[in-house]
Backbone as CSV, one residue per row, in Angstrom:
resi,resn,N_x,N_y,N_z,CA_x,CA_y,CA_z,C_x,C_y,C_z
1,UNK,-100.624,-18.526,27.483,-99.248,-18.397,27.007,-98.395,-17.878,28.160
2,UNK,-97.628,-18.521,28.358,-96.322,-18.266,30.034,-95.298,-17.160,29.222
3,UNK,-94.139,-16.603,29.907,-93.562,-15.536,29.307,-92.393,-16.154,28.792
4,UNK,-92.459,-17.596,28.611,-91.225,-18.203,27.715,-92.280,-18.200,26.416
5,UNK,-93.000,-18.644,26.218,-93.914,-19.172,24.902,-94.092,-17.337,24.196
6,UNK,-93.748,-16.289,25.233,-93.952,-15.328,24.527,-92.382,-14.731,24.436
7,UNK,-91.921,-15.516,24.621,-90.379,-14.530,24.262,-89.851,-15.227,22.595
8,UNK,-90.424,-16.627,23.080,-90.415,-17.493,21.392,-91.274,-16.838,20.661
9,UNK,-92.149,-16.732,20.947,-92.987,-15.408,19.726,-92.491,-14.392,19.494
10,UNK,-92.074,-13.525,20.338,-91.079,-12.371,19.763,-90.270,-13.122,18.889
11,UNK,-89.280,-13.445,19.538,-87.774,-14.425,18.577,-88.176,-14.809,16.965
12,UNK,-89.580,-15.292,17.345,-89.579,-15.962,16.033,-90.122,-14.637,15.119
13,UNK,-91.135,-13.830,15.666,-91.254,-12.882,14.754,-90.358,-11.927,14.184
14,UNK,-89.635,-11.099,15.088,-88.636,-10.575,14.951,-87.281,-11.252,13.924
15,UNK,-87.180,-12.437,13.930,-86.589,-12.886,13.081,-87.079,-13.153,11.273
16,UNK,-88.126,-12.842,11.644,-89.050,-13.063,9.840,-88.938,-10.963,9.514
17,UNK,-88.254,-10.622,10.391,-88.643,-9.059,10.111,-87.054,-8.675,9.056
18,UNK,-86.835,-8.054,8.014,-85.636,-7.408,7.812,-85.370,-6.768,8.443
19,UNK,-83.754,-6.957,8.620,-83.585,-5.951,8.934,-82.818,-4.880,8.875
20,UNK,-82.527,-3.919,9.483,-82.554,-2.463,9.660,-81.185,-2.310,8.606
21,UNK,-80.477,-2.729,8.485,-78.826,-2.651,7.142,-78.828,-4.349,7.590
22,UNK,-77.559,-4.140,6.349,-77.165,-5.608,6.125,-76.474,-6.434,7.057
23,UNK,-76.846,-7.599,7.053,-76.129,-8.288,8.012,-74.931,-9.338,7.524
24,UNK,-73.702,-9.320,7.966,-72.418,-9.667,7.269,-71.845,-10.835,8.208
25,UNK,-71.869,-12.011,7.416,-71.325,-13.785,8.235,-70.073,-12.771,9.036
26,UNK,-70.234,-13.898,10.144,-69.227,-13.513,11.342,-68.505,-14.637,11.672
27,UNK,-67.342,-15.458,11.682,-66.762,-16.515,12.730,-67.018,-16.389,13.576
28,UNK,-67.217,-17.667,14.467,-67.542,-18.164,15.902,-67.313,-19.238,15.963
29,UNK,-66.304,-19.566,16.675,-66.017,-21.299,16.942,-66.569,-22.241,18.102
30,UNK,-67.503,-23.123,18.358,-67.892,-23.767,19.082,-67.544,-24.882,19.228
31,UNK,-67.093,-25.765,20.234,-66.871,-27.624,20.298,-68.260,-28.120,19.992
32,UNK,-67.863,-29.152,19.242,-68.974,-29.876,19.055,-69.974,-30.242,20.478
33,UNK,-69.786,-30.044,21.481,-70.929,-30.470,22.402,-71.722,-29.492,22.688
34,UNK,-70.826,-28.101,22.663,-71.801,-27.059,22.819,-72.880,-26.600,21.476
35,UNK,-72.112,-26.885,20.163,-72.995,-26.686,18.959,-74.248,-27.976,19.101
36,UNK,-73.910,-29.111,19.595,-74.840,-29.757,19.857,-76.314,-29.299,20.538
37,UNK,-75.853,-28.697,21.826,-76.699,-28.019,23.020,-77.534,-27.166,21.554
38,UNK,-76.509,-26.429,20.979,-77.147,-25.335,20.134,-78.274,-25.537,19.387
39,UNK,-77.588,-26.442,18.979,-78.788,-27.185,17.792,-80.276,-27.924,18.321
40,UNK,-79.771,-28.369,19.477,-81.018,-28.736,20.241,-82.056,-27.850,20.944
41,UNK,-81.498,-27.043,21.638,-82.538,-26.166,21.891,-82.594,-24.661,20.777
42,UNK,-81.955,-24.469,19.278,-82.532,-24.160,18.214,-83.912,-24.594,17.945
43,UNK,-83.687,-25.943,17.834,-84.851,-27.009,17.198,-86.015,-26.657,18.098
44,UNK,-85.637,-26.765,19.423,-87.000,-26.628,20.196,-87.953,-25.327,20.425
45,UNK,-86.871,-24.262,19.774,-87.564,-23.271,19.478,-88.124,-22.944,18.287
46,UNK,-87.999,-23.937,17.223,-88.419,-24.208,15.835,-87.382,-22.777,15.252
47,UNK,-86.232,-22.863,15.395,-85.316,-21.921,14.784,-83.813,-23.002,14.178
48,UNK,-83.827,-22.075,13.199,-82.095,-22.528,12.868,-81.082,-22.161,14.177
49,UNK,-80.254,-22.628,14.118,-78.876,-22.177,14.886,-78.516,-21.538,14.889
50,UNK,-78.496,-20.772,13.594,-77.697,-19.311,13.244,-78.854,-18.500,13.621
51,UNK,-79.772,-18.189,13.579,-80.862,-17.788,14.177,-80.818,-17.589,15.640
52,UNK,-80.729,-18.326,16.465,-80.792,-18.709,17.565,-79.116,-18.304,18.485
53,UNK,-78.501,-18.429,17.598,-76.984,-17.480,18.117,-76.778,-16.422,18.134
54,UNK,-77.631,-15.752,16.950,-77.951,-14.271,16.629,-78.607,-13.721,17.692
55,UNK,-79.836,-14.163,18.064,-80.800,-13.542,18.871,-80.566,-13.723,20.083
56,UNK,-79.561,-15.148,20.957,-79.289,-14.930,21.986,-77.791,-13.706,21.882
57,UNK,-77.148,-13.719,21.359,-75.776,-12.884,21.221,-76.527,-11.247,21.530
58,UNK,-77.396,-11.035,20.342,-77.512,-9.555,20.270,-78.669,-9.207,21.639
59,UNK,-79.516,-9.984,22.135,-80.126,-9.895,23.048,-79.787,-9.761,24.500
60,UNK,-78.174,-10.486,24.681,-77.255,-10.654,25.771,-76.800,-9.264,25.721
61,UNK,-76.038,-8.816,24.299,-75.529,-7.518,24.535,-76.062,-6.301,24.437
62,UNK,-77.648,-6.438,24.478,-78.862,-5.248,24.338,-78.911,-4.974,26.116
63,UNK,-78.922,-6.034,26.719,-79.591,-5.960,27.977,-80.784,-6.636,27.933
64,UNK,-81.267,-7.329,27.023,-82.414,-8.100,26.613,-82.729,-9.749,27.626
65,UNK,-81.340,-10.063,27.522,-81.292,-11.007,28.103,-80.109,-11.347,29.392
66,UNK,-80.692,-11.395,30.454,-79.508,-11.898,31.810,-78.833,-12.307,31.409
67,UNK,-77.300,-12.119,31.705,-76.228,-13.171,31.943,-76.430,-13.938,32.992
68,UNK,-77.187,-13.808,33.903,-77.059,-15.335,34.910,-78.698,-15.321,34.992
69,UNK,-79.263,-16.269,36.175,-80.703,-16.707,36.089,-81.323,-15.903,36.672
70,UNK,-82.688,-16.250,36.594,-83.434,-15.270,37.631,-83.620,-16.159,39.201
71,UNK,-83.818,-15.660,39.939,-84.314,-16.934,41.137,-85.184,-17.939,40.937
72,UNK,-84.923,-19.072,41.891,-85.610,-20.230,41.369,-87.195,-19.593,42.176
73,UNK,-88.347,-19.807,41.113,-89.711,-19.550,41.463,-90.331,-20.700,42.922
74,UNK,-90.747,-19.921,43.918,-90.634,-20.635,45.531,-91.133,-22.286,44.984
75,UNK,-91.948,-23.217,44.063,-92.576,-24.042,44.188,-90.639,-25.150,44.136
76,UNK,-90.167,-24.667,42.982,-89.067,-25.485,42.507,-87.673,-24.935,43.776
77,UNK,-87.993,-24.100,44.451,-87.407,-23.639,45.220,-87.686,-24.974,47.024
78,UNK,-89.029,-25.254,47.098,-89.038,-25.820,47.742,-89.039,-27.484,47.626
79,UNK,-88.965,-27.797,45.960,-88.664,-28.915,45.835,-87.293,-29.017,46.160
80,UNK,-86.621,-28.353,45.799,-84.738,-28.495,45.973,-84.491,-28.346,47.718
81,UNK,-85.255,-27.945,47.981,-85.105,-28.167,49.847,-85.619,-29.640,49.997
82,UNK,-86.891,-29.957,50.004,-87.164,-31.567,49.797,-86.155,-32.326,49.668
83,UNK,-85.665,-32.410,48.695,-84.313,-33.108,47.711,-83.320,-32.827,49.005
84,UNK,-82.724,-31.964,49.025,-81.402,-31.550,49.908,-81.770,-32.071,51.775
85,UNK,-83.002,-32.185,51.998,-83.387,-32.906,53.148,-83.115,-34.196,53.249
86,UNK,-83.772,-34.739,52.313,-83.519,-36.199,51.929,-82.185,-36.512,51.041
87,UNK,-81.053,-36.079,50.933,-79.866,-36.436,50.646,-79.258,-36.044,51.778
88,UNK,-79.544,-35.132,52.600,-78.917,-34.891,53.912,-79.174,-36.271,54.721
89,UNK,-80.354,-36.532,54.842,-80.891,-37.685,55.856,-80.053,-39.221,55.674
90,UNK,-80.365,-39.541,54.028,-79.305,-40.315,53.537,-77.703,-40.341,53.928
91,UNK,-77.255,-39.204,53.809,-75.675,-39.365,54.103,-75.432,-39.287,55.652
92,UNK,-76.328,-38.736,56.552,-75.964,-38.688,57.572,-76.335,-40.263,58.255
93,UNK,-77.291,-41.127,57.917,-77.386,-42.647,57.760,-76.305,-43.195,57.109
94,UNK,-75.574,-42.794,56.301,-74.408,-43.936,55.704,-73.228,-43.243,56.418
95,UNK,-73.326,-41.857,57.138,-71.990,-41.500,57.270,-72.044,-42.171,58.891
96,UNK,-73.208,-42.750,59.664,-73.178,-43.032,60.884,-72.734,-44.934,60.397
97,UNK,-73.505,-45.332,59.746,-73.017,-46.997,59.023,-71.289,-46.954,59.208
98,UNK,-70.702,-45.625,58.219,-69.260,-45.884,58.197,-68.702,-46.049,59.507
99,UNK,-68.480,-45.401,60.464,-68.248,-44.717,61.652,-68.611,-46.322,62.248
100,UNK,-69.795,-46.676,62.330,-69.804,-48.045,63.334,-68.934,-48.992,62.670
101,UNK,-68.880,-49.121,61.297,-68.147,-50.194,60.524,-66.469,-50.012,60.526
102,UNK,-66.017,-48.765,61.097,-64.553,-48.819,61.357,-63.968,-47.960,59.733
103,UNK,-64.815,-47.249,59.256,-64.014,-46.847,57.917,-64.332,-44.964,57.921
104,UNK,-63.373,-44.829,59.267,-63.725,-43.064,59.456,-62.525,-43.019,58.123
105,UNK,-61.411,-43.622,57.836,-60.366,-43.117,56.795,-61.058,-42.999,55.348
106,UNK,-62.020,-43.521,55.032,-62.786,-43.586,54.090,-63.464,-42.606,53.978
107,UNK,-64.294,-42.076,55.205,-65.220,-41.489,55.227,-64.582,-39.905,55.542
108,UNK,-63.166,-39.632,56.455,-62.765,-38.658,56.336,-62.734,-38.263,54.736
109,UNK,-62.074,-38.957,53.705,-61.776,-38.664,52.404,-63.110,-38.025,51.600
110,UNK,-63.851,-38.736,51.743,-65.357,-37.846,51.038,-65.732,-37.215,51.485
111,UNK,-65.344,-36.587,52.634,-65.929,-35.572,53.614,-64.581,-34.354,52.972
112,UNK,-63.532,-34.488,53.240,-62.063,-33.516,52.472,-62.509,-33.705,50.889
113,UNK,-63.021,-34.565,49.964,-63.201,-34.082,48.528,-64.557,-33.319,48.473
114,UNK,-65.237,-32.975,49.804,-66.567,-32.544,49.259,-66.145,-31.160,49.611
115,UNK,-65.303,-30.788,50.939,-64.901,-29.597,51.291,-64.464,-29.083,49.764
116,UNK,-63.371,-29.587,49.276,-62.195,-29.246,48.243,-63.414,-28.882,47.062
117,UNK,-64.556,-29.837,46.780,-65.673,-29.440,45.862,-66.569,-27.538,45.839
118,UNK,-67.012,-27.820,47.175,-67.841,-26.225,47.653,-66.613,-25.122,47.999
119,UNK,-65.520,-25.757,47.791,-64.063,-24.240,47.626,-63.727,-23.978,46.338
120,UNK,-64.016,-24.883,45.608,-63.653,-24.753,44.156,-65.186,-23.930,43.741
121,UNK,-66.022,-24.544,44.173,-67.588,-23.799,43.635,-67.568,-22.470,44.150
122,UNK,-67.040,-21.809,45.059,-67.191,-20.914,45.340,-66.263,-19.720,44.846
123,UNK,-65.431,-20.635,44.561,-64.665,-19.615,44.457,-64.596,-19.087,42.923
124,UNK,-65.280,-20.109,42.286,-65.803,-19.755,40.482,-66.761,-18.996,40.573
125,UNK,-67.509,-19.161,41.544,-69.040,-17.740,41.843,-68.223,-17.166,42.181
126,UNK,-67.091,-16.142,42.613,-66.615,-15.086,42.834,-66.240,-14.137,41.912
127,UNK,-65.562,-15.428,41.093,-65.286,-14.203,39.834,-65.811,-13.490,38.758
């Protein structure tokens, strides 16, 4: 059992437990794509939704559960270097194609929307 298959065992037990005073319906409004997400990985934890909103909500605001991730574990860590090698290798082959073929105006432009991309990304990790 890995320490996801045991956090679903808590979840699920802890949820068959009463509990401690009463618990009173709350509003929460979601778009349908995110109640979607909800419902899907509900299901995959063999939980209802409301279940599964409960226990991530009160678990977020226990300290139970991160607001952001943990680091990627080195194996998936060095697949995403793999990957980022070989999309590097790729673009630097099509960005040398452009350049002989006469389309630097082209190729300046995806080079300025990718800048304008990693300024916008960064600057949402800041806040």
């Amino acid at each position: 059992m890995n320490d996801s298959d045991a956090d679903m065992a808590r979840l699920r037990r802890t949820s068959a437990e009463k509990p401690s005073e009463p618990r009173v319906p709350r509003s929460v409004r979601f778009s349908d794509s995110e109640w979607d997400d909800i419902e899907k990985e509900a299901k995959a934890r063999r939980m209802t939704s409301a279940e599964f909103v409960r226990h991530a909500s009160v678990s977020l605001a226990t300290g139970d559960l991160a607001p952001t991730s943990e680091p990627f574990p080195s194996d998936i860590a060095a697949q995403i270097e793999r990957m980022f090698r070989g999309v590097y290798l790729l673009a630097t082959l099509r960005r040398d194609e452009m350049v002989r073929d006469g389309q630097q105006k082209e190729l300046e432009k995806i080079v300025n929307a990718a800048r304008e991309a990693q300024t916008s990304i960064r600057d949402r990790a800041r806040k």
